[in-house]
C-alpha positions as CSV (number, residue, x, y, z in Angstrom):
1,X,104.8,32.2,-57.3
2,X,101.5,32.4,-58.5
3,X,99.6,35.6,-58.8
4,X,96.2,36.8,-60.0
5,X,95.2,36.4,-63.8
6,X,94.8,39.7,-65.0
7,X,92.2,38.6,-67.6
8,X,89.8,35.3,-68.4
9,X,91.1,32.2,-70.3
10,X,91.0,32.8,-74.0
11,X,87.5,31.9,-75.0
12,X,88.6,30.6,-78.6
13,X,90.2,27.5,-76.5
14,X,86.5,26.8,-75.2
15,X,84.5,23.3,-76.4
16,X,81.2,22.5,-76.5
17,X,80.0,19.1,-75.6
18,X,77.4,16.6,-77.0
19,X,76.9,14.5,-73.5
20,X,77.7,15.5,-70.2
21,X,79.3,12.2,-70.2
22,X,81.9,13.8,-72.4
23,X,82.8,15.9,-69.7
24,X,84.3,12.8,-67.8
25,X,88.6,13.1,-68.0
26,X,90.6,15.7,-69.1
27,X,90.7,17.2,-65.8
28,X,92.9,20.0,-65.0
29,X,96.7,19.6,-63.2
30,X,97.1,22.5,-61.1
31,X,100.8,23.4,-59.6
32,X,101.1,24.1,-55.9
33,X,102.4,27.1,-55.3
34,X,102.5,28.3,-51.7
35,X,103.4,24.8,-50.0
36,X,106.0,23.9,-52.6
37,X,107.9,27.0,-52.6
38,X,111.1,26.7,-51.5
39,X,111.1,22.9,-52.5
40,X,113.3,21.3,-54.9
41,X,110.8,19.5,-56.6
42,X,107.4,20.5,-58.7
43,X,104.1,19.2,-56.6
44,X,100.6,19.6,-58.9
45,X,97.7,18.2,-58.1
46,X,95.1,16.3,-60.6
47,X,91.7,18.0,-60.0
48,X,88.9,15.4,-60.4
49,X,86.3,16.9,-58.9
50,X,86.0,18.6,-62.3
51,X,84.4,15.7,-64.0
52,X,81.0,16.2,-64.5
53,X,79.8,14.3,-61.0
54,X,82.1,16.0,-59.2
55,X,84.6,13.2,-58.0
56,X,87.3,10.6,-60.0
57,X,84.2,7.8,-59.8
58,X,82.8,9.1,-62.5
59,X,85.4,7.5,-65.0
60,X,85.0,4.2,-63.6
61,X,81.1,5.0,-63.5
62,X,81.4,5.6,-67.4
63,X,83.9,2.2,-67.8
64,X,81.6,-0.2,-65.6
65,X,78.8,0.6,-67.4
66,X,80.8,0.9,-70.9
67,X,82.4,-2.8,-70.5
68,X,79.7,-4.2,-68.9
69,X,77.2,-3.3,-71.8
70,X,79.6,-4.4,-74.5
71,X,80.1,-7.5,-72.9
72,X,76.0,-8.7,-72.5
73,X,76.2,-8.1,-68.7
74,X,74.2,-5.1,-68.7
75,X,71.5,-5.1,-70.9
76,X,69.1,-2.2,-71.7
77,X,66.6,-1.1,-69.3
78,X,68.4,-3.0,-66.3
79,X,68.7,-1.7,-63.3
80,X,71.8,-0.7,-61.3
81,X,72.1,-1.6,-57.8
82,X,75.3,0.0,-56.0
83,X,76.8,-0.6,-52.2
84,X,76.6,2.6,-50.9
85,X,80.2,4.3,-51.2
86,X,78.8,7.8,-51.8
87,X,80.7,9.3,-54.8
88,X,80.9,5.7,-56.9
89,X,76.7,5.9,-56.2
90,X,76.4,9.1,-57.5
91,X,78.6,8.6,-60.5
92,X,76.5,5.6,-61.8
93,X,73.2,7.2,-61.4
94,X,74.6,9.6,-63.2
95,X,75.8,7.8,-65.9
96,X,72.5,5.6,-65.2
97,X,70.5,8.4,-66.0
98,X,72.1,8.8,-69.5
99,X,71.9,5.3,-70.6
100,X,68.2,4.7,-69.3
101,X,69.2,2.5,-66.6
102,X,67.2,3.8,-63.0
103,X,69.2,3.0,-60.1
104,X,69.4,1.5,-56.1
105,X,71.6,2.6,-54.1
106,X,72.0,0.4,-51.1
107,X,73.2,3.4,-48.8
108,X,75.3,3.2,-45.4
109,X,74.0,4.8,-42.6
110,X,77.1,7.4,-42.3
111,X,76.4,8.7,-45.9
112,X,76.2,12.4,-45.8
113,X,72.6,14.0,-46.2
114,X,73.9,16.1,-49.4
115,X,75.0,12.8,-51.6
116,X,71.6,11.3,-50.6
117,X,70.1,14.6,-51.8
118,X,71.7,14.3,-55.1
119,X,71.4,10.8,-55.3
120,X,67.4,10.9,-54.6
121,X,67.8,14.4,-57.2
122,X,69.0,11.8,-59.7
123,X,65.8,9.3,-59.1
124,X,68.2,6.9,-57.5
125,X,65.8,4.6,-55.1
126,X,67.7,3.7,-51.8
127,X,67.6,1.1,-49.2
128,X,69.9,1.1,-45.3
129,X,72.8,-1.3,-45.7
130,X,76.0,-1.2,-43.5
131,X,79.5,-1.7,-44.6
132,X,81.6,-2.0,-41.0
133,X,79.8,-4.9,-39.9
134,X,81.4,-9.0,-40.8
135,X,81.1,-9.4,-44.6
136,X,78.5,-12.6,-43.8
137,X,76.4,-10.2,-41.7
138,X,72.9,-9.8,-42.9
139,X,72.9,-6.3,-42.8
140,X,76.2,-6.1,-44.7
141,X,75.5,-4.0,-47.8
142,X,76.9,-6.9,-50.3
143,X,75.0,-9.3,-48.6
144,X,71.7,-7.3,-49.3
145,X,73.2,-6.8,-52.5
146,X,73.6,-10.3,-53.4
147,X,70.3,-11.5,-51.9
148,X,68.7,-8.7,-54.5
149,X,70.2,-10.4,-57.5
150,X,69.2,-14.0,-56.3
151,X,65.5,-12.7,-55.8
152,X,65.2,-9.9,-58.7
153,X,65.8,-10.2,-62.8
154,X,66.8,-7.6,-64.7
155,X,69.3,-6.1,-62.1
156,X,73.3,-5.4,-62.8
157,X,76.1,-5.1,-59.5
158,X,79.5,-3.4,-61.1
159,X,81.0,-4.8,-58.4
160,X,83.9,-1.9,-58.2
161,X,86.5,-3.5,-56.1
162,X,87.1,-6.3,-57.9
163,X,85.8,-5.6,-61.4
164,X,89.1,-5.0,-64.5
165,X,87.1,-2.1,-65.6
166,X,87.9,0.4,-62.5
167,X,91.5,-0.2,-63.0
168,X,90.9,0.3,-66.5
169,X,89.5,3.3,-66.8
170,X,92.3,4.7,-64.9
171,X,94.6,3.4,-67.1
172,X,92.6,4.5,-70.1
173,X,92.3,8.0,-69.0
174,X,94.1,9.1,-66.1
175,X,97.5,7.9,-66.6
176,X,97.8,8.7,-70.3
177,X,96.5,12.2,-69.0
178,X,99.3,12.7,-66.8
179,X,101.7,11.4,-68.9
180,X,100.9,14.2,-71.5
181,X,100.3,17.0,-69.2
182,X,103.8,16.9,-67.7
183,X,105.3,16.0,-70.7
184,X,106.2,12.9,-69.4
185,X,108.1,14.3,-66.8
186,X,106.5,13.0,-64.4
187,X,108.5,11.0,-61.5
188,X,106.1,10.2,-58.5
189,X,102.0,9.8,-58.5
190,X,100.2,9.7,-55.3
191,X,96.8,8.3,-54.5
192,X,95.0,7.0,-52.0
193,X,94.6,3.2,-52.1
194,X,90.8,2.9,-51.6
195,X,89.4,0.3,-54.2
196,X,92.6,0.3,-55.8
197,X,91.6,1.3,-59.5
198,X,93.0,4.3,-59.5
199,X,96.8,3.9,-58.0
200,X,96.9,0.3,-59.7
201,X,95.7,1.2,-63.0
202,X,97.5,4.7,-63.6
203,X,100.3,3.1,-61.8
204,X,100.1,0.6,-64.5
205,X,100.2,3.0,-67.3
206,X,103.2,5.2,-65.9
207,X,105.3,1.9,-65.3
208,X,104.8,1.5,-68.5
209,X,106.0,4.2,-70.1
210,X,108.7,4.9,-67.3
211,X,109.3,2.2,-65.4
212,X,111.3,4.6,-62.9
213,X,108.2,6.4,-62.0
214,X,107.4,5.8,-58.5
215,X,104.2,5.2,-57.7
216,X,103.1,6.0,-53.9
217,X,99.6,4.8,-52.6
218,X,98.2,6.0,-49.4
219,X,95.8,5.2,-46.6
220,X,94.5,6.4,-43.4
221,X,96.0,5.0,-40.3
222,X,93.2,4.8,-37.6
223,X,93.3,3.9,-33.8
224,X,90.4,1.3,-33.9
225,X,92.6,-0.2,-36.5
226,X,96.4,0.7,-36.9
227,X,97.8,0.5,-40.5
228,X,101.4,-1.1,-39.0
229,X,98.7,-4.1,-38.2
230,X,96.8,-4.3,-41.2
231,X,97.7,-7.6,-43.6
232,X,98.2,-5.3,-46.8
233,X,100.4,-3.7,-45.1
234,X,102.6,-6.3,-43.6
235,X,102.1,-8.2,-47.1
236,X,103.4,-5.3,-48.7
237,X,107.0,-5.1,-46.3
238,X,106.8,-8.9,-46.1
239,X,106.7,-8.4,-42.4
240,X,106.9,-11.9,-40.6
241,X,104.3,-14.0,-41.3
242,X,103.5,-12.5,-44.3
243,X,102.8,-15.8,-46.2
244,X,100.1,-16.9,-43.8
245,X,97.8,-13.8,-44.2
246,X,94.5,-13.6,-45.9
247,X,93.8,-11.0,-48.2
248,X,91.4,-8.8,-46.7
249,X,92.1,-5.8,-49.0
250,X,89.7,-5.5,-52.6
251,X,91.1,-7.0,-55.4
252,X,92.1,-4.8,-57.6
253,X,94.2,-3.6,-55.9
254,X,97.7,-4.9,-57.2
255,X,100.4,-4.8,-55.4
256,X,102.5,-5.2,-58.5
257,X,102.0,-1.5,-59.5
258,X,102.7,-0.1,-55.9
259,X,106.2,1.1,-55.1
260,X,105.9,2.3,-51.4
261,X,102.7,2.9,-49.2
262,X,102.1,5.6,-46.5
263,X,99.9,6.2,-43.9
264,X,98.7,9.2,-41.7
265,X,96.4,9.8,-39.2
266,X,92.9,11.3,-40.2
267,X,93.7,14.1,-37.3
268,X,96.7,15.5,-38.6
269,X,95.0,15.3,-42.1
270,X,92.0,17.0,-41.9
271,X,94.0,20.2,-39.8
272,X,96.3,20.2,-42.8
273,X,93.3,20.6,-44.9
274,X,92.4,23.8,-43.1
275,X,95.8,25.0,-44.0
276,X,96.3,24.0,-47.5
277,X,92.7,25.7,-48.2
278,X,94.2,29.1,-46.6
279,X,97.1,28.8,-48.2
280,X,96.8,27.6,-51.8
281,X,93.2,28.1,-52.1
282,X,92.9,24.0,-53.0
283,X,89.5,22.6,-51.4
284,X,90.0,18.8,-51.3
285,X,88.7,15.7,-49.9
286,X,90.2,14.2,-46.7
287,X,91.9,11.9,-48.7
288,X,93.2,13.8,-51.7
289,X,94.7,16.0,-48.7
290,X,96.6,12.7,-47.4
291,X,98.3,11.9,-50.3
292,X,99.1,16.1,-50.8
293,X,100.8,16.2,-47.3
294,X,102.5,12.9,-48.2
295,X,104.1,14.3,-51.5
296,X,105.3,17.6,-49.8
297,X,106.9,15.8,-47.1
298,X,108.3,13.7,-49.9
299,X,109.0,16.6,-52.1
300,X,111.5,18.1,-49.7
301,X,114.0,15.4,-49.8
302,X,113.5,15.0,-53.7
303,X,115.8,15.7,-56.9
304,X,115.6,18.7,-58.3
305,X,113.6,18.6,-61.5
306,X,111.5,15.6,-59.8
307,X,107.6,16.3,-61.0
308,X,105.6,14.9,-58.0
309,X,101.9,14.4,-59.2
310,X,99.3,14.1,-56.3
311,X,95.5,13.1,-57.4
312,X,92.4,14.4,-56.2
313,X,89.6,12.5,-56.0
314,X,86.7,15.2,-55.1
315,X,86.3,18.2,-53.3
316,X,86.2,19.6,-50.1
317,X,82.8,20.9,-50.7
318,X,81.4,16.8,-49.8
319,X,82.8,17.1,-46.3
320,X,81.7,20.3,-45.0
321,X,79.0,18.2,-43.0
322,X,81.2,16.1,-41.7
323,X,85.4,16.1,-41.1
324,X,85.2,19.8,-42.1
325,X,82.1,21.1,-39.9
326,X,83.2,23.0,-36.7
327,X,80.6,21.4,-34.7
328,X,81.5,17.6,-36.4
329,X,85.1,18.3,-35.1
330,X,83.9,19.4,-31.5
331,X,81.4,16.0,-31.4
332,X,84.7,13.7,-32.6
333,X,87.5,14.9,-30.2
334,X,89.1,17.1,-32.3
335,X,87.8,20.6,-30.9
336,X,91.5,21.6,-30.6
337,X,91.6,21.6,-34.5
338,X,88.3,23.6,-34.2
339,X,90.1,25.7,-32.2
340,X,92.8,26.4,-34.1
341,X,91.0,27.7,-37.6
342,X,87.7,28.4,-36.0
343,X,89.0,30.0,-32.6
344,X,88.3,28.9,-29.2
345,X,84.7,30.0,-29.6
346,X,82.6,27.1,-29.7
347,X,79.9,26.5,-32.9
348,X,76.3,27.6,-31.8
């Protein structure tokens, strides 16, 4: 059980840094305590939302960029134009700002108003684009993208779902991270499937060293479109049919790298989020949170001596407009959630 530290961190152990861009990895492993108590196996959590931008985008920001430089495809001065995804936007113009290249993020309507602050605080320009609309709509934010390329020079997409260089940086940094932070005693990672880079790429790098490790990714399951339907699911379980399905999941994704998917609702996740905030004191994303009530759930039936390693993408702090707001939760049919850590009181 953890207690309080009865005095700092020794400062002799404390770095100074050249960049801010070398404050991108090496990001803390924290043991959970409270939830994982009487459990026979060790749950910790990877804290990205220590890098330097404040979510795990950042090291794909800094490997995009990295690559595509080396390679010719972005060339000083040029400009980075990005699809909206909040956190990946952020981490480029970031990273954009460092290596002189000005930014446009093409931003979906749903983005919250404090990444658009820091995005405009960055001097990234921005431009409407949607992302739950057909991929051939007009309006589609790749679709804008693509029609900025054909009628603009001097312009660079990284393309993150389907670009080597997200997985990459993951293997790169993340997994070789892990590995040497538990000693290589890790047997299970956890992380939500998203683009894919991270789970595929530090799912590569553990199989690699361990081939035993089991690596868990993990998604949403939402009404307007049930997981048990979706085609990377049924691909996954080679449900019938399987053979016939298009892929309609990104790319780099890679199923090789996978050992078992899971899915919860977004309900049951964000009131668990209240609780593990109350408990442990963690303040994590929506989806960091999915793949922590995963692993306990998991971590109950496990060996003892299993080291179950959940990742965190960014902090809680992003969502406090949205899936963590009282008054977001009573708009979106979940006032009994608001009820339950907020009391009965409705927000004024």
């Amino acid at each position: 059980m953890a207690s309080i530290p009865e005095q700092f961190p020794d400062p002799s152990l404390s770095r100074t840094y050249e960049s801010i861009l070398d404050l991108i990895g090496n990001t803390p492993l924290v043991r959970v305590n409270v939830l994982a108590r009487d459990l026979p196996a060790s749950v910790y959590v990877k804290l990205d939302h220590f890098n330097i931008g404040g979510s795990a985008k950042d090291r794909i920001a800094l490997n995009m960029l990295r690559q595509a430089s080396a390679a010719g495809e972005l060339r000083p001065g040029d400009r980075i134009i990005e699809t909206g995804q909040g956190n990946t936007s952020i981490a480029l113009a970031l990273a954009g700002v460092i290596g002189a290249h000005p930014s446009t993020v093409i931003a979906k309507p749903d983005l919250s108003p404090e990444k658009l602050n820091l995005l405009r605080m960055l001097g990234a320009a921005t431009t409407p684009g949607k992302l739950d609309v057909d991929k051939s709509d007009p309006e589609h934010a790749w679709v804008i993208a693509e029609r900025h390329l054909a009628e603009h020079d001097g312009l660079w997409w990284p393309r993150q779902h389907s670009t080597a260089s997200n997985p990459d940086a993951h293997y790169a940094s993340t997994g070789p991270e892990l590995w040497h932070q538990t000693g290589g005693r890790i047997t299970h990672f956890l992380a939500a499937v998203a683009t894919g880079g991270t789970v595929s790429g530090t799912g590569r790098f553990l199989h690699e060293q361990n081939p035993g490790v089991q690596v868990i990714g993990t998604t949403f399951d939402l009404p307007s479109k049930p997981w048990a339907d979706a085609a990377l699911n049924k691909v996954f379980h080679r449900a019938p049919g399987w053979e016939d399905l298009d892929p309609d999941w990104p790319e780099n994704i890679d199923l090789e790298q996978i050992d078992a998917l899971q899915a919860r609702t977004k309900e049951e996740v964000i009131d668990f989020a209240f609780h593990v905030a109350r408990t442990e004191g963690l303040l994590l994303g929506p989806s960091s949170v999915l793949s922590l009530k995963v692993a306990l759930e998991l971590a109950g039936s496990a060996q003892p001596g299993d080291v179950i390693v959940v990742y965190s993408a960014d902090h809680a702090r992003d969502y406090t407009s949205a899936e963590y707001n009282e008054q977001w939760l009573r708009t979106n049919d979940l006032g009994h959630v608001a009820d339950r850590w907020f009391g009965s009181r409705p927000a004024t």
